[in-house]
Residue frames as a rotation matrix with the C-alpha (Angstrom) as fourth column:
UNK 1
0.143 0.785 0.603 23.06
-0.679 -0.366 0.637 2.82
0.720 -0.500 0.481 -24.29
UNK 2
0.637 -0.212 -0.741 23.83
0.488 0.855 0.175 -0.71
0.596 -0.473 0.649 -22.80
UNK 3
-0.266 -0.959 -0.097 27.12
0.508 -0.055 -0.860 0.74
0.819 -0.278 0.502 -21.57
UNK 4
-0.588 -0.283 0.758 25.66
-0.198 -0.858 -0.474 3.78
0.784 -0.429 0.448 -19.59
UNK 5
0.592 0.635 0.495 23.31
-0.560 -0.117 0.820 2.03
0.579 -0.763 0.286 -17.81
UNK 6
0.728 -0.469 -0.500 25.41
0.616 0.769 0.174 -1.40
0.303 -0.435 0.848 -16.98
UNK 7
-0.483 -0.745 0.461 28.77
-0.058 -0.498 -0.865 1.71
0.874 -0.445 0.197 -15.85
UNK 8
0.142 0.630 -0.764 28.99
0.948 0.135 0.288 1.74
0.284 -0.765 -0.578 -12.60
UNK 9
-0.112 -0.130 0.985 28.39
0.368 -0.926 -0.080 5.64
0.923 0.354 0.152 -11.37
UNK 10
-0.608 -0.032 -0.793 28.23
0.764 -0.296 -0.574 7.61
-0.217 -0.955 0.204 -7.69
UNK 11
-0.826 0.523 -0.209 25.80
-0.422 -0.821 -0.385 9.79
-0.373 -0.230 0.899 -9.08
UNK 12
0.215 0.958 0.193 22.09
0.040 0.189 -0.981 9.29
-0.976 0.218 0.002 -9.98
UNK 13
-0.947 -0.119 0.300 21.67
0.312 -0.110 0.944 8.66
-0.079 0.987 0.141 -14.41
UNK 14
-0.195 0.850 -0.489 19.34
0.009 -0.497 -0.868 10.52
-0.981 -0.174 0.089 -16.08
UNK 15
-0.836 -0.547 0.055 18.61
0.078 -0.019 0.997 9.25
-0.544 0.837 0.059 -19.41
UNK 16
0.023 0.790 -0.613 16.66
-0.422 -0.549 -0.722 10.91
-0.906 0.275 0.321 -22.07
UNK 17
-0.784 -0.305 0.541 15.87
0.357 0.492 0.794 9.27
-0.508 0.816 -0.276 -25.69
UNK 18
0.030 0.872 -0.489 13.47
-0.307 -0.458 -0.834 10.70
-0.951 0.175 0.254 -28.13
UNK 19
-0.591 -0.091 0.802 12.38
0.397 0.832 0.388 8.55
-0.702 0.547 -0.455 -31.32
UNK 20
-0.280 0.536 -0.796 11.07
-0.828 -0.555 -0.083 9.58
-0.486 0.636 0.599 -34.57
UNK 21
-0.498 0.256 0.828 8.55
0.615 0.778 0.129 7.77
-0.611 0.574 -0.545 -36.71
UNK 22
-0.938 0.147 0.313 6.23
0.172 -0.585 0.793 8.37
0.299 0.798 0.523 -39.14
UNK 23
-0.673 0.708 -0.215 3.12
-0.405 -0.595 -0.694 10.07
-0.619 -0.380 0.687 -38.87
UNK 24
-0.418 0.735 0.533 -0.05
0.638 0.656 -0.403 7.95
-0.646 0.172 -0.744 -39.60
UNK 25
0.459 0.613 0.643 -1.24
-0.789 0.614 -0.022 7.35
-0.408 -0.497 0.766 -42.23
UNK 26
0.321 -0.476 -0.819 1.54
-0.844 0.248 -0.475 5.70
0.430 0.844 -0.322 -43.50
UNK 27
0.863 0.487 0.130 2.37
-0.496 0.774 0.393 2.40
0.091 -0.403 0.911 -42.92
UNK 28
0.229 -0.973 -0.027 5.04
-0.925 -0.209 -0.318 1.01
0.304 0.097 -0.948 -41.33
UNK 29
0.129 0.207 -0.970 6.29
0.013 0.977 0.211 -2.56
0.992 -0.040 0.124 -40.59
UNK 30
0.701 0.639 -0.317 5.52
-0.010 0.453 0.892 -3.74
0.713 -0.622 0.324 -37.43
UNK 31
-0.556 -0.831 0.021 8.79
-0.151 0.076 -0.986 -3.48
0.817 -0.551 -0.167 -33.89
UNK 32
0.912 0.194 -0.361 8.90
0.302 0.277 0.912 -4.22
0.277 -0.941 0.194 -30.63
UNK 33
-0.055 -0.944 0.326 12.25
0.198 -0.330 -0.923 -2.00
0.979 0.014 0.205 -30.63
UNK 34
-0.489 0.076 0.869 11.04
-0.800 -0.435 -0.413 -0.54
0.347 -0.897 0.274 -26.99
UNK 35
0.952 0.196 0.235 9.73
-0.283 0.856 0.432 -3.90
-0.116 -0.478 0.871 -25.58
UNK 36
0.599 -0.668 -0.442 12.79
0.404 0.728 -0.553 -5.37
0.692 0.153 0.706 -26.76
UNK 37
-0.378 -0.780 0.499 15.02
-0.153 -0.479 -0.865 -2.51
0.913 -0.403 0.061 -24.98
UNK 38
0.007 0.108 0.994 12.97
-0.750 -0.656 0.077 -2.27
0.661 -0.747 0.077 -21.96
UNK 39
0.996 -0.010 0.085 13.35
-0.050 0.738 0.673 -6.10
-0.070 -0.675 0.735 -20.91
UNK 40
-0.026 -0.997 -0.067 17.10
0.509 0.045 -0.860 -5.62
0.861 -0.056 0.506 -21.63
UNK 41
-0.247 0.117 0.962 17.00
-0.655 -0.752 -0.077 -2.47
0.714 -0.649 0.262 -19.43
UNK 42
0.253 0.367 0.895 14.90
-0.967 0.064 0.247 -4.60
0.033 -0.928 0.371 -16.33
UNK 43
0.986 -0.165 -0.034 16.76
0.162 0.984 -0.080 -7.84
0.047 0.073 0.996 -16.89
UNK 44
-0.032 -0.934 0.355 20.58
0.021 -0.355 -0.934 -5.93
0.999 -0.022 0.031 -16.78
UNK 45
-0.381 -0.590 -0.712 22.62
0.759 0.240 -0.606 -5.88
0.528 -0.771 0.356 -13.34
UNK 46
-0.768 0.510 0.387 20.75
-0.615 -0.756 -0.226 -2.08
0.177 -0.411 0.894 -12.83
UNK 47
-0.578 0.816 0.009 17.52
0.086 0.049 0.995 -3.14
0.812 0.576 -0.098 -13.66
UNK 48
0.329 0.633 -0.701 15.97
0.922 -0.053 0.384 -3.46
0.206 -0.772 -0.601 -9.59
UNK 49
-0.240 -0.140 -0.961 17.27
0.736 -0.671 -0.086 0.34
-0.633 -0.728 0.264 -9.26
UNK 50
-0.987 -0.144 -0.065 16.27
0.044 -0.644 0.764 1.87
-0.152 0.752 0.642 -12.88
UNK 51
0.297 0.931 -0.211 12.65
0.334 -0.308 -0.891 3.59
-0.895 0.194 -0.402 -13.37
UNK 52
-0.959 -0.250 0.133 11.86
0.209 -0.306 0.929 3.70
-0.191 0.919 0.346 -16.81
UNK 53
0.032 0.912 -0.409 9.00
0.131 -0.410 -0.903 5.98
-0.991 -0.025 -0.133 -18.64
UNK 54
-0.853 -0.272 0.446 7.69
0.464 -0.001 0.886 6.00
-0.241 0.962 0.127 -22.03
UNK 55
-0.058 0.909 -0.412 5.55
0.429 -0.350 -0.833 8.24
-0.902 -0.225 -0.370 -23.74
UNK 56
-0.129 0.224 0.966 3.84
0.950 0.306 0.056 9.44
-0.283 0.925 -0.253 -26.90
UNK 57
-0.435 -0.212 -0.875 3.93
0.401 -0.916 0.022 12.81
-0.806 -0.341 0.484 -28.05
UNK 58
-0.962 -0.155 -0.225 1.09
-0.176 -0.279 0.944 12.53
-0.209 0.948 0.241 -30.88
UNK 59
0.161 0.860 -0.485 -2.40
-0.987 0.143 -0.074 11.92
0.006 0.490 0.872 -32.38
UNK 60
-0.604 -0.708 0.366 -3.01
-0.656 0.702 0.277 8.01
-0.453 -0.073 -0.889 -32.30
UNK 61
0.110 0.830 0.546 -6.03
0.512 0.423 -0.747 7.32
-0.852 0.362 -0.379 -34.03
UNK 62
0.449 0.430 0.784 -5.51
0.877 -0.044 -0.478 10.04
-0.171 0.902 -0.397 -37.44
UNK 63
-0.584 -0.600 0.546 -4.75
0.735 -0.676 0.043 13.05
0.343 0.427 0.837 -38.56
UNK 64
-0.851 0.196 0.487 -7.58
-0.459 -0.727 -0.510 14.92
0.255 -0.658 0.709 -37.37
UNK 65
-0.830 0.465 0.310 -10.60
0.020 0.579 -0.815 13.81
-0.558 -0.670 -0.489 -35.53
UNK 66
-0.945 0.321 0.059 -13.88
0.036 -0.076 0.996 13.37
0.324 0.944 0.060 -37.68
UNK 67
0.323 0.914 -0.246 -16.42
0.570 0.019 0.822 13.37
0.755 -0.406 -0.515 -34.59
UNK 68
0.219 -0.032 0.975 -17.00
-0.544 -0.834 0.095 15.31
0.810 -0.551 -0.200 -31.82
UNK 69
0.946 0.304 0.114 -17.88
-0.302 0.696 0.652 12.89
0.119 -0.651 0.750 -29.73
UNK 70
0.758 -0.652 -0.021 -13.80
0.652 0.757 0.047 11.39
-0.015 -0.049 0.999 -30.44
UNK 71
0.502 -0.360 0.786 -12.10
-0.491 -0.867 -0.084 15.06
0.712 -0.344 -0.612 -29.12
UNK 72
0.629 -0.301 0.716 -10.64
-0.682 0.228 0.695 13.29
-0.373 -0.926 -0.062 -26.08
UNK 73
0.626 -0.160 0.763 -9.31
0.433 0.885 -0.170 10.14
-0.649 0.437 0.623 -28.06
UNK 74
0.875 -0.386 0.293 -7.83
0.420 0.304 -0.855 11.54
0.241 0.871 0.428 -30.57
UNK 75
0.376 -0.484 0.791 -5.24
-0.763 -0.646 -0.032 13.45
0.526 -0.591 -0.612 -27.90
UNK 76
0.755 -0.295 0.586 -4.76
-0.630 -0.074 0.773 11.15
-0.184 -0.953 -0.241 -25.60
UNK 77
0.361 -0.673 -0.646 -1.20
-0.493 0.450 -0.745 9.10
0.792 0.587 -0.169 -25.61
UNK 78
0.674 0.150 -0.723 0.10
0.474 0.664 0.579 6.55
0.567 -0.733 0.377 -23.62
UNK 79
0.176 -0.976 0.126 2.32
-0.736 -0.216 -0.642 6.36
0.654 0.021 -0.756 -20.90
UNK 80
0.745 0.196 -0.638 4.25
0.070 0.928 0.366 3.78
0.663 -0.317 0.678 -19.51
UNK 81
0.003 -0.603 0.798 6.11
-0.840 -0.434 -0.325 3.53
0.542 -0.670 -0.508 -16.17
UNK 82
0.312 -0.295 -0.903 8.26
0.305 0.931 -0.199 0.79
0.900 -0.213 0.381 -14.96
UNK 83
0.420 -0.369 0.829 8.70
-0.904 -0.097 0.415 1.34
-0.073 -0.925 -0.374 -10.78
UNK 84
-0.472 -0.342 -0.813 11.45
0.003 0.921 -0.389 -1.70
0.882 -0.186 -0.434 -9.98
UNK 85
0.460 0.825 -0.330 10.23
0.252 0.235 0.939 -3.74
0.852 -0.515 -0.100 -6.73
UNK 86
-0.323 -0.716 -0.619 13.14
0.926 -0.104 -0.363 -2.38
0.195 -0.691 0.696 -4.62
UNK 87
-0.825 -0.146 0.545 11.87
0.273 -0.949 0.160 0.91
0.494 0.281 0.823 -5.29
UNK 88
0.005 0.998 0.064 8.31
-0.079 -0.063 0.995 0.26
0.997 -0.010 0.078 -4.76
UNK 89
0.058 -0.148 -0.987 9.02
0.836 0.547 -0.033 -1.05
0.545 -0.824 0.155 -1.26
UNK 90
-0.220 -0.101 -0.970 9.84
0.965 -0.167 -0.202 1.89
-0.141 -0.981 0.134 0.07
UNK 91
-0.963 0.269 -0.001 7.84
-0.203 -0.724 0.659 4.57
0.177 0.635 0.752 -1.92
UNK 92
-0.189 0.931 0.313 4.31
0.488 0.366 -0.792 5.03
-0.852 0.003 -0.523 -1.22
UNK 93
-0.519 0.535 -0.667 1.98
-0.852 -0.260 0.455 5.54
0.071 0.804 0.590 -4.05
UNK 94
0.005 0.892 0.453 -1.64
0.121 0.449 -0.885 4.63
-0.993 0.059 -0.106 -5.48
UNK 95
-0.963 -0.268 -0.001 -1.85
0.075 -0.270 0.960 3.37
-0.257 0.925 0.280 -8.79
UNK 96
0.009 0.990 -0.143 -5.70
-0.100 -0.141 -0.985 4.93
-0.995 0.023 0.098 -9.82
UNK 97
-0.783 -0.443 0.437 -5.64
0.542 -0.142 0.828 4.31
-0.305 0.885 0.351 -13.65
UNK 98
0.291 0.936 0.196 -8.96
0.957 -0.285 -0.060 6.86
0.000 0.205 -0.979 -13.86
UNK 99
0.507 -0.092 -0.857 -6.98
0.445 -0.824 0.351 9.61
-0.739 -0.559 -0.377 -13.45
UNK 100
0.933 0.122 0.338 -6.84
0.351 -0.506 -0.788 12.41
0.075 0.854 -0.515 -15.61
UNK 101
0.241 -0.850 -0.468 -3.05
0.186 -0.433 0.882 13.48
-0.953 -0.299 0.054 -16.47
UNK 102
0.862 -0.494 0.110 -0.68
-0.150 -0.456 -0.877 15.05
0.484 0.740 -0.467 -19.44
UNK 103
0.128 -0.991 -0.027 2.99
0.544 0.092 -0.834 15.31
0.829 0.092 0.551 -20.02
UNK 104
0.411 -0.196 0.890 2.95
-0.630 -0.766 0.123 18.30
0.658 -0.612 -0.439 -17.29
UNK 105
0.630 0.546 0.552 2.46
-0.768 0.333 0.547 15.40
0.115 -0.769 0.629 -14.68
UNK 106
0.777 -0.437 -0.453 5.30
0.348 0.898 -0.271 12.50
0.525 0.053 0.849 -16.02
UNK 107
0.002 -0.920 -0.391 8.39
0.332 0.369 -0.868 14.28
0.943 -0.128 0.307 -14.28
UNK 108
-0.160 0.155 0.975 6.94
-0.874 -0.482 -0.067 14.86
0.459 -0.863 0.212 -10.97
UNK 109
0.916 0.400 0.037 5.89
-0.400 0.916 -0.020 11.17
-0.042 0.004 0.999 -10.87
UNK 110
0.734 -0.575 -0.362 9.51
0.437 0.807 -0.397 10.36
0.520 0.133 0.843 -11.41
UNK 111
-0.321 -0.853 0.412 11.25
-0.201 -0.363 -0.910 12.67
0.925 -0.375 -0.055 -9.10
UNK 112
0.470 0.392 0.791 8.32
-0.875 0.091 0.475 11.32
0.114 -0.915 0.386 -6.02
UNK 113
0.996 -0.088 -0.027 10.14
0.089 0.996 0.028 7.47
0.024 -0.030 0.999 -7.12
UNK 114
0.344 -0.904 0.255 13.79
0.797 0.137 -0.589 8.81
0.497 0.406 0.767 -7.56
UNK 115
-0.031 -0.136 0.990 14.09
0.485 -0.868 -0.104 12.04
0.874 0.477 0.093 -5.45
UNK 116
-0.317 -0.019 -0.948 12.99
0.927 0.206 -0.314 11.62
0.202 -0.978 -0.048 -2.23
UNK 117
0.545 0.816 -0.190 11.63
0.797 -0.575 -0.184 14.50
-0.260 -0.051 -0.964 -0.82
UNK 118
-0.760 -0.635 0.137 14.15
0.643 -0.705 0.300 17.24
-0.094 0.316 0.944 -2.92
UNK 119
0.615 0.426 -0.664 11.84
0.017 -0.849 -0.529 20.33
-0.789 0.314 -0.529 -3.93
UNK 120
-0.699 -0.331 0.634 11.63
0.609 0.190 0.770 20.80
-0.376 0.924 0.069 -7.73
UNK 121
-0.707 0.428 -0.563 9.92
-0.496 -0.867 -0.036 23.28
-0.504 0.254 0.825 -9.88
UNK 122
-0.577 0.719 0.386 6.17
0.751 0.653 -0.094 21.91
-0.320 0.236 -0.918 -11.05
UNK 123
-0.884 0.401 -0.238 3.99
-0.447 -0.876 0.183 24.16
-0.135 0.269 0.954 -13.51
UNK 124
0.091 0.968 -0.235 0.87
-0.968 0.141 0.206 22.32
0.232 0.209 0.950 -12.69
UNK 125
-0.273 -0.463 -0.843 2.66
-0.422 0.845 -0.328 19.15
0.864 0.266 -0.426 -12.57
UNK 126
0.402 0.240 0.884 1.76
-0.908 0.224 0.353 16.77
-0.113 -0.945 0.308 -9.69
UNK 127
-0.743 -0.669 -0.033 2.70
-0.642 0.698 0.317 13.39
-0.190 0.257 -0.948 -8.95
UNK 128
-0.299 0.909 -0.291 -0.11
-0.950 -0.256 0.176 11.00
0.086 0.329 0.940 -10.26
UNK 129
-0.016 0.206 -0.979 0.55
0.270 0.943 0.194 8.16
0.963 -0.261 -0.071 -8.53
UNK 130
-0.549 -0.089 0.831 0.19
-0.721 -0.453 -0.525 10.08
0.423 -0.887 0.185 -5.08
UNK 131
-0.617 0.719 -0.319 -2.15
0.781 0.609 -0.139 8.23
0.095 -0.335 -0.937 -2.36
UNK 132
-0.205 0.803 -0.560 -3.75
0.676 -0.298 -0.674 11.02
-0.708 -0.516 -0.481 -2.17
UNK 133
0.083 0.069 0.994 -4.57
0.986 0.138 -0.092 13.17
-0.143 0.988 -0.056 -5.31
UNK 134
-0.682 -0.199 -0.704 -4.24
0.273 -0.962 0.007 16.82
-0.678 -0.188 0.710 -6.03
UNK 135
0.165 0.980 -0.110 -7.61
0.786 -0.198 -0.586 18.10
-0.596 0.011 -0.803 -6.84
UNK 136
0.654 0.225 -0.722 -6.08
0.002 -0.955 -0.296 21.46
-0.756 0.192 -0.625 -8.14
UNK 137
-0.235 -0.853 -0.465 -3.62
-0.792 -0.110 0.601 19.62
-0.564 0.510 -0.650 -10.45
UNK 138
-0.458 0.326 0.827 -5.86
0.496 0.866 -0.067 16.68
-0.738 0.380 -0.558 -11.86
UNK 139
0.870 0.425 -0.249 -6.65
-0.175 -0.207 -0.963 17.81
-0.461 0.881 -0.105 -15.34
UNK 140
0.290 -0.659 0.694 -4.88
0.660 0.663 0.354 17.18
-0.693 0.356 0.627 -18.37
UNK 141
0.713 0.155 -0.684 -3.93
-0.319 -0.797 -0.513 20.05
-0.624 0.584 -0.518 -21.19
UNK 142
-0.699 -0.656 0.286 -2.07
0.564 -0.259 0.784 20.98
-0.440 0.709 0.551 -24.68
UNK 143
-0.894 -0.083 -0.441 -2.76
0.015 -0.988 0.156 23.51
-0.448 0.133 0.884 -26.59
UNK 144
-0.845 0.420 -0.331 -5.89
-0.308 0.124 0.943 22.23
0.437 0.899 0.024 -28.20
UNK 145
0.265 0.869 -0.417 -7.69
-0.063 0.447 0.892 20.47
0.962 -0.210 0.174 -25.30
UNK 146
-0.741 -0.357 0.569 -8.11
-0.619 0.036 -0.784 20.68
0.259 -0.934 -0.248 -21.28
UNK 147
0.295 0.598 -0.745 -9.63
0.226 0.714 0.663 17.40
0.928 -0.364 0.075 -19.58
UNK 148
-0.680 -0.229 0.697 -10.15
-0.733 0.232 -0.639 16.67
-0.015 -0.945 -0.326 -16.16
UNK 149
-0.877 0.234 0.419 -12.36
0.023 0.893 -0.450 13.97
-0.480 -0.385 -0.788 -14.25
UNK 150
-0.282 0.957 -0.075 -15.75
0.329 0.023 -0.944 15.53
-0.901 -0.291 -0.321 -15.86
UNK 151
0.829 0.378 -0.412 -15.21
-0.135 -0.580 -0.803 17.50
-0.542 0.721 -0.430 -18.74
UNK 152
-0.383 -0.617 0.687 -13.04
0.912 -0.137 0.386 17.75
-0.144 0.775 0.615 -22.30
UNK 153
0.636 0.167 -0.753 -12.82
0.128 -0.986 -0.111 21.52
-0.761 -0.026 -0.648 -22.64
UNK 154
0.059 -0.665 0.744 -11.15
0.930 -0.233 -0.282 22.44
0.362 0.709 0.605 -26.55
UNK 155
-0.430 -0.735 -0.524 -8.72
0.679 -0.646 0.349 25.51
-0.595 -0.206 0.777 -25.92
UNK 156
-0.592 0.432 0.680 -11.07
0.526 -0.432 0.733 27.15
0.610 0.792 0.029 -29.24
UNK 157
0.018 0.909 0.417 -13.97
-0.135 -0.411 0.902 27.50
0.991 -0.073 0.115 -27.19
UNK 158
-0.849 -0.510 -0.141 -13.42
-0.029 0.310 -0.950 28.08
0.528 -0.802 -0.278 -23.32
UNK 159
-0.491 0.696 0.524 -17.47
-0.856 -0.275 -0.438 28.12
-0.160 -0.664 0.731 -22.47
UNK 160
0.624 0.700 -0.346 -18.20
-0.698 0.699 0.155 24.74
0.350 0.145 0.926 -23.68
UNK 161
-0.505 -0.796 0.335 -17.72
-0.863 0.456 -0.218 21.57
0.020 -0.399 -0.917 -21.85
UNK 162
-0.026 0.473 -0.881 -18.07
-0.803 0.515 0.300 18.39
0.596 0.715 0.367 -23.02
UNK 163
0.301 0.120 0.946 -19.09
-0.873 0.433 0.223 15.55
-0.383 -0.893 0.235 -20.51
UNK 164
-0.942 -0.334 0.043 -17.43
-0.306 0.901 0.306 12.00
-0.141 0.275 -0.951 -20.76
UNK 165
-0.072 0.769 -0.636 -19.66
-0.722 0.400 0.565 9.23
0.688 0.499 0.526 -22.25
UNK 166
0.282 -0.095 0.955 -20.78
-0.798 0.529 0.289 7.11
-0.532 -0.843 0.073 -19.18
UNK 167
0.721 0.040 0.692 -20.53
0.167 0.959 -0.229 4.00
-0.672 0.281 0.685 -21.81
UNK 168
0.545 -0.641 0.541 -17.36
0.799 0.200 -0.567 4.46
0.255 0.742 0.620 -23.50
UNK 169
0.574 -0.340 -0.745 -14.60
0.407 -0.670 0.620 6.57
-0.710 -0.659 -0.247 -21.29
UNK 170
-0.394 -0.834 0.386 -12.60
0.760 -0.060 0.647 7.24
-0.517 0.548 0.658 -24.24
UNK 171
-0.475 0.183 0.861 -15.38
0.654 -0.580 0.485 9.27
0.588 0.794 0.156 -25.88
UNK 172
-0.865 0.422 -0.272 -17.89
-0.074 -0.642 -0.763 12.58
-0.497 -0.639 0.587 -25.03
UNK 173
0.204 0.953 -0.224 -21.50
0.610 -0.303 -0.733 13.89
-0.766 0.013 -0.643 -25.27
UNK 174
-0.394 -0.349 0.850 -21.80
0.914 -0.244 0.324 16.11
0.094 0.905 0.415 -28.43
UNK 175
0.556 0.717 0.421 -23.96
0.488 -0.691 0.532 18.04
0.673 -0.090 -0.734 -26.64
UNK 176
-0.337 -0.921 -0.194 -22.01
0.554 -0.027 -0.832 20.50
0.761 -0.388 0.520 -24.34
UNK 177
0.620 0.262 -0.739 -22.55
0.765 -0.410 0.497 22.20
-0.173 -0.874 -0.455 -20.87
UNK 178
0.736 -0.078 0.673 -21.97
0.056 -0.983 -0.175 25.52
0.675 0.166 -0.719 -20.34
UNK 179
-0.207 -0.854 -0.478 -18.63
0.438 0.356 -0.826 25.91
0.875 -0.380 0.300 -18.35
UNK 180
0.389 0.075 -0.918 -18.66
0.920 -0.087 0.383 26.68
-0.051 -0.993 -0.103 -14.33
UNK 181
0.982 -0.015 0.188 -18.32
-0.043 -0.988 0.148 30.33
0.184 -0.153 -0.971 -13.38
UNK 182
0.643 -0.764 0.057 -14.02
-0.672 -0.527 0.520 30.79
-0.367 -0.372 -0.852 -13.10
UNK 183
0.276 -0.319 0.907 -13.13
0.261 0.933 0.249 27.91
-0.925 0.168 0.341 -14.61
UNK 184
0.685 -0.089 0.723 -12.38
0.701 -0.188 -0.688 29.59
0.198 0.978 -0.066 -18.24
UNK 185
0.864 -0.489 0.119 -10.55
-0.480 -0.726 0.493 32.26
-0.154 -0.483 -0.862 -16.19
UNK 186
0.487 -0.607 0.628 -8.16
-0.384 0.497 0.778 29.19
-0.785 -0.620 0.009 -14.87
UNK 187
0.560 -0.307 0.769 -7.92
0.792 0.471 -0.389 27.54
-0.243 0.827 0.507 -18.09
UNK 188
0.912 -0.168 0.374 -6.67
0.241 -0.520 -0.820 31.18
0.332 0.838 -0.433 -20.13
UNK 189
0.766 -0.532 0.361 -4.60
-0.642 -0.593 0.487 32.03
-0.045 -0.604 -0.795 -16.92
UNK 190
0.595 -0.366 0.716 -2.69
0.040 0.903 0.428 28.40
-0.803 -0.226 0.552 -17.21
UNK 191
0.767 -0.281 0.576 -2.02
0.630 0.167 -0.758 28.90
0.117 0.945 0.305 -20.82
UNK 192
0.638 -0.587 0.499 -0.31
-0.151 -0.731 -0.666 32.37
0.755 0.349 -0.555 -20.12
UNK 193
0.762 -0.505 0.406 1.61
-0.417 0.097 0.904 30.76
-0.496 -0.858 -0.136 -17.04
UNK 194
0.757 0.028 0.653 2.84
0.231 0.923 -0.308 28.48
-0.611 0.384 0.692 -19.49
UNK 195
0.798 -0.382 0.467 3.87
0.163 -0.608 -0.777 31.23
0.580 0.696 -0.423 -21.93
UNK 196
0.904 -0.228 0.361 6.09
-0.369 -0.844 0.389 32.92
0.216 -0.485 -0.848 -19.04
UNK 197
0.665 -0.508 0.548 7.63
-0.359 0.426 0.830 30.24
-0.655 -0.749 0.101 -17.68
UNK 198
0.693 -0.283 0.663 8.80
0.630 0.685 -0.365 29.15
-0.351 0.671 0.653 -20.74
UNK 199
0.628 -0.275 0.728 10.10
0.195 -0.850 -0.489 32.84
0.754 0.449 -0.480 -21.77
UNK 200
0.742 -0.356 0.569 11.65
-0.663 -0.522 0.538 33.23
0.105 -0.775 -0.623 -18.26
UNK 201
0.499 -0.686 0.530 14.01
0.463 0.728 0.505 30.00
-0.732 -0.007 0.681 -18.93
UNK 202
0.570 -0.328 0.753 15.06
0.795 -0.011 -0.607 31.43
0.208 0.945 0.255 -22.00
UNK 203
0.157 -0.486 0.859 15.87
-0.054 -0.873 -0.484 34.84
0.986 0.030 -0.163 -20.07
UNK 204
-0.556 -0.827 -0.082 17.58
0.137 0.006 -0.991 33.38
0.820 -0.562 0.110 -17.20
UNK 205
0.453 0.517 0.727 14.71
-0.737 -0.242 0.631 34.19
0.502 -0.821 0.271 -14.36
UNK 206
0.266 -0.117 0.957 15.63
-0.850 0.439 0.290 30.84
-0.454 -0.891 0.017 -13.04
């Protein structure tokens, strides 16, 4: 890994790395394997020209959730995103850390810091450090739960919507609101966009 970043290259790198652990609740001894790599990584000869992103792709509190109330929480996963300061300089963006996002949302964010203004395909995706947000692309989804700024909406039941707790952003109300008039539409219509797009890579559309 050292090698490909520290080579020197005429084209842009694009490296991908995907890590397996175990699945909670088993116990494992303590790393700092990704701290350790990512100050190599921003301390190497690249490091003021290399954007690096990490992210979780699991459940971080259990196996399954055991309150309502901890539906949001038990979904969400970090992510982390190193912008070098050469980069930042000449890249606008607002970091808002209230904003709702999902995986859709991490490689638009890195093609607005690495890409310049190319045109790229986005299924929902936005960039989520924008200054200026996309209203019709702030929510968060998987297959189990849609959030945005107001509600945690479970993919089971598309007429119920659970409001954040004002005292504790991590959790909801147990009680639920009845969902806005088109808004279950959007949600069912997203899912099957999803389906397509995924089926149309497979059969070549694009």
């Amino acid at each position: 890994m050292n090698e490909l970043i520290e080579k020197k290259s005429e084209q842009p790198l694009f490296i991908v790395i995907l890590s397996v652990t175990n699945h909670p609740p088993f116990a494992v001894p303590a790393t700092n394997a990704s701290g350790n790599f990512i100050d190599r990584v921003i301390s190497s000869k690249e490091g003021n020209k290399t954007i690096i992103a990490a992210t979780g792709d699991h459940k971080m509190q259990r196996m399954k959730e055991f309150l309502l109330r901890e539906q949001f929480n038990e979904y969400a996963v970090p992510f982390y995103l190193h912008i070098p300061e050469t980069v930042k300089d000449n890249v606008r963006f607002k970091y808002d850390p209230r904003r709702i996002g999902s995986h859709k949302d991490i490689m638009p964010t890195l093609y607005h810091f690495s890409l310049s203004d190319k045109e790229y395909l986005a299924v929902g995706g936005r960039n989520i450090m924008a200054t200026v947000d996309d209203q019709t692309r702030a929510f968060g989804y998987n297959v189990e739960l849609w959030a945005d700024e107001k509600c945690v909406y479970s993919m089971r039941n598309l007429q119920a919507c659970f409001e954040f707790d004002p005292d504790d952003p991590y959790m909801t109300l147990e009680i639920h609101k009845k969902v806005k008039p088109g808004h279950e539409q959007k949600m069912e219509a997203y899912r099957k966009l999803l389906q397509w797009q995924i089926r149309a890579r497979v059969k070549g559309v694009y």
